[in-house]
N, C-alpha and C positions, 0 to 999 in steps of 0.2 A: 486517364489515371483513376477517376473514381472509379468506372466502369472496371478495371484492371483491381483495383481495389475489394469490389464487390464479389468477383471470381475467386479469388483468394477466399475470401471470406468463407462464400458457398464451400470449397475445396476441404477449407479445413473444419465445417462442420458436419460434412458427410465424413471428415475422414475421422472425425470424434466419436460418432454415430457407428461408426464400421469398429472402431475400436471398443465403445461403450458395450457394444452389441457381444465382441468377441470375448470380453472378461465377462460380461452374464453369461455364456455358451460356458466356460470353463467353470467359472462357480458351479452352475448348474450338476457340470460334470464332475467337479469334487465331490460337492453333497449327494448326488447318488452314489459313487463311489465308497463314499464313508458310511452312509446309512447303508450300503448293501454288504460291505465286511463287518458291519458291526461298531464303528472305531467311533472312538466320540474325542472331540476337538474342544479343546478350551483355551480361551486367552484371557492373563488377570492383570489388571494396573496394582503394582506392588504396592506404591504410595496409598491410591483411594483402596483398595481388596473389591475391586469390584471385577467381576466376573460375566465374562461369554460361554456359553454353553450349546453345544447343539445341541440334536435333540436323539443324537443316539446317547451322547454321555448322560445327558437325563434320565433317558430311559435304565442306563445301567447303575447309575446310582439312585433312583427314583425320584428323582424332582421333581417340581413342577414344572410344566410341560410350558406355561406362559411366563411365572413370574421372575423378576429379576435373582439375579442370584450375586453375593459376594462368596470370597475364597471360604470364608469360615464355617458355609454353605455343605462346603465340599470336605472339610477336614471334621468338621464333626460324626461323618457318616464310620470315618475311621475305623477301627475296633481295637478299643482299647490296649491288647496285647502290643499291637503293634504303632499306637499313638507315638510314643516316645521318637522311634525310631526314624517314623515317617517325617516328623516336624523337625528333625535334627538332618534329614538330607535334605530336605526344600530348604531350610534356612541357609543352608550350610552352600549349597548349589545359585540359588538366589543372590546369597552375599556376593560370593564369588565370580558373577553371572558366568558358572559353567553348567554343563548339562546333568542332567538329572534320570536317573530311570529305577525303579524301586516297584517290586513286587510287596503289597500286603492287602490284608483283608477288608472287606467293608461289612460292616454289621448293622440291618435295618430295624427298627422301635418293633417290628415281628419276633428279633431274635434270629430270623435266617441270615446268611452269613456268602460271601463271593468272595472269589480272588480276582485281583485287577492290578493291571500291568501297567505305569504311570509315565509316561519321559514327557521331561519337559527343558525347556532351554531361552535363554532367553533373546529377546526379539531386537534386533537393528532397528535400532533408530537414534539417528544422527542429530537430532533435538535435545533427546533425555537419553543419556547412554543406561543402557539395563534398565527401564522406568515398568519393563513391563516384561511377562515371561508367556510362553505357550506351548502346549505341546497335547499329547494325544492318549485317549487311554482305552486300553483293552482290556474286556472281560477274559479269562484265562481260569475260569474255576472249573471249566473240562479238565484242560491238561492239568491242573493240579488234582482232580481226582483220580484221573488216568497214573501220573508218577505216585500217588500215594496208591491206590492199588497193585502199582507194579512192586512200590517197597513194600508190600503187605505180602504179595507172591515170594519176594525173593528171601524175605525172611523165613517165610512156609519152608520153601524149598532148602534154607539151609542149616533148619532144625530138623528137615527128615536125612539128609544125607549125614550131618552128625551125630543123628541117633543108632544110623546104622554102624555096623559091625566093619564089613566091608570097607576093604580101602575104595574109593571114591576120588578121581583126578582127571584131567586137563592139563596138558601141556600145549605147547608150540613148537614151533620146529628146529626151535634153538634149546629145546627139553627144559625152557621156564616152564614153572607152574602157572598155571592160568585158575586153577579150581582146585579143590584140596580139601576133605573134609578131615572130621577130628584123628578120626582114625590114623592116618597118614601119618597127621600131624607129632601124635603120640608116637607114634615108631622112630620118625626122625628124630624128637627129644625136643619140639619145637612148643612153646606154650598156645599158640591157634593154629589154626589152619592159615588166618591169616598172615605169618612169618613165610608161609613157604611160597607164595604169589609172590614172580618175579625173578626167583631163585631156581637153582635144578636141583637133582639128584646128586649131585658134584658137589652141590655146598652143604651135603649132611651124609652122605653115603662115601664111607671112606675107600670103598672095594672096588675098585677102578673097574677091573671085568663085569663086575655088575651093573657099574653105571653105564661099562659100553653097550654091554647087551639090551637094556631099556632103550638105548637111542637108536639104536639098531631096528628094535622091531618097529618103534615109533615112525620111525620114518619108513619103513617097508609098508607101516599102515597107511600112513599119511600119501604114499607116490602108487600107490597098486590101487587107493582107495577101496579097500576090501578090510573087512574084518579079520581079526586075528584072535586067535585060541591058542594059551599057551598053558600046556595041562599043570607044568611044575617051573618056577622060577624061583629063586632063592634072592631073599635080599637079606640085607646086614642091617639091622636096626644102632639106635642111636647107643647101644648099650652094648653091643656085641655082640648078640645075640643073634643068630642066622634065623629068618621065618621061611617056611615052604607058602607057596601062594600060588594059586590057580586063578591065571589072569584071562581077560577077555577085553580084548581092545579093539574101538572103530573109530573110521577118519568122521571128523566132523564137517558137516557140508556147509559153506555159509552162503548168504543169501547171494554171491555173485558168481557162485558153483564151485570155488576154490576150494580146497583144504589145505588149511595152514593149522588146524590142531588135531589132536587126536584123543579121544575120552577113553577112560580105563575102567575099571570093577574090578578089586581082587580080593578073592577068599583064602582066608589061613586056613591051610590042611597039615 
């Protein structure tokens, strides 16, 4: 029996050993994992505010690399604009222990400035139910310079087409507007351009033959995929007025080869 006892013994401390060994193999493989996307990890006791940090979240908030840290650590780095906001979904998510995820800025004692992407949620445990929360946070002030230079592009681009003269459009193959600038807009009798995204020629062009004949060629453009020249078309503006228009229309290619719109340019003659 002792001897049989002993066996056991041995068994289950190689088999603690093999398991000890396999949660460090994984640790391991988390913390490269996160230190190599960037992603930094925290967990806080809600009661004490004391705080875990790796050491990529350090690095993206600038802490100190050794010293201990609590929550208030971390919210102070905040910026200001977005303080309010940020302390009203943690408290708000916290209370509630549901999950959390909240884009805002961190502003460093330099005055330089990041975006950082925050989710957090809180953590099972059958002890202290919600005692404590954790979750993961990303640097994202690329893509937030990337989407604000694209909104900087798309505004460029829709002060030049509504400066111009020329009507300027987009449709799809069911003749919605997809694109429209002022010009357009003004003929139809619409106050933007953005009234007419959504909408066709049908919903402000009252002259049926003219609305068939634009769907007409739209789709001979859109199925032949070939450009189209049309020296003289007549439309009916918003007032009753008939304009002469020398149009030029091509299928637009999208990035999976299809065409499903078709872009337009027309000049009053």
């Amino acid at each position: 029996l002792q001897a049989l006892m002993i066996a056991l013994l041995f068994v289950q401390r190689r088999d603690l050993r093999r398991i000890q060994a396999s949660l460090r193999e994984q640790q391991q493989l988390v913390e490269l994992a996160t230190e190599a996307g960037g992603l930094g990890l925290w967990s806080r006791d809600i009661k004490s505010g004391e705080l875990w940090a790796n050491a990529a979240l350090r690095s993206i908030l600038r802490l100190d690399p050794q010293s201990s840290l609590r929550f208030d650590d971390v919210l102070s780095s905040v910026h200001p604009g977005d303080r309010d906001r940020v302390f009203a979904e943690l408290n708000r998510a916290a209370a509630a222990g549901l999950p959390s995820q909240i884009e805002y800025r961190v502003q460093f004692p330099d005055g330089t400035q990041r975006w950082v992407l925050a989710r957090g949620r809180s953590m099972v445990d059958l002890r202290a139910k919600d005692s404590s929360r954790m979750g993961v946070v990303l640097d994202i002030t690329e893509r937030k310079r990337a989407e604000e230079s694209l909104r900087g592009q798309q505004a460029f681009l829709r002060q030049v087409i509504d400066t111009a003269p020329n009507f300027i459009f987009a449709k799809d193959r069911e003749g919605r507007f997809s694109l429209a600038n002022q010009a357009v807009a003004e003929a139809y009798g619409a106050a933007s351009a953005d009234e007419l995204i959504g909408k066709t020629d049908a919903d402000f062009n009252r002259d049926p033959a003219e609305v068939e004949f634009f769907r007409r060629i739209d789709a001979e453009v859109m199925d032949t995929r070939r450009e189209h020249f049309i020296p003289e078309e007549r439309l009916t503006d918003a007032y009753g007025r008939v304009r002469w228009l020398q149009t030029v229309k091509r299928p637009i290619v999208e990035a999976d080869g299809a065409v499903r719109q078709v872009l337009g340019a027309s000049t009053e003659i």
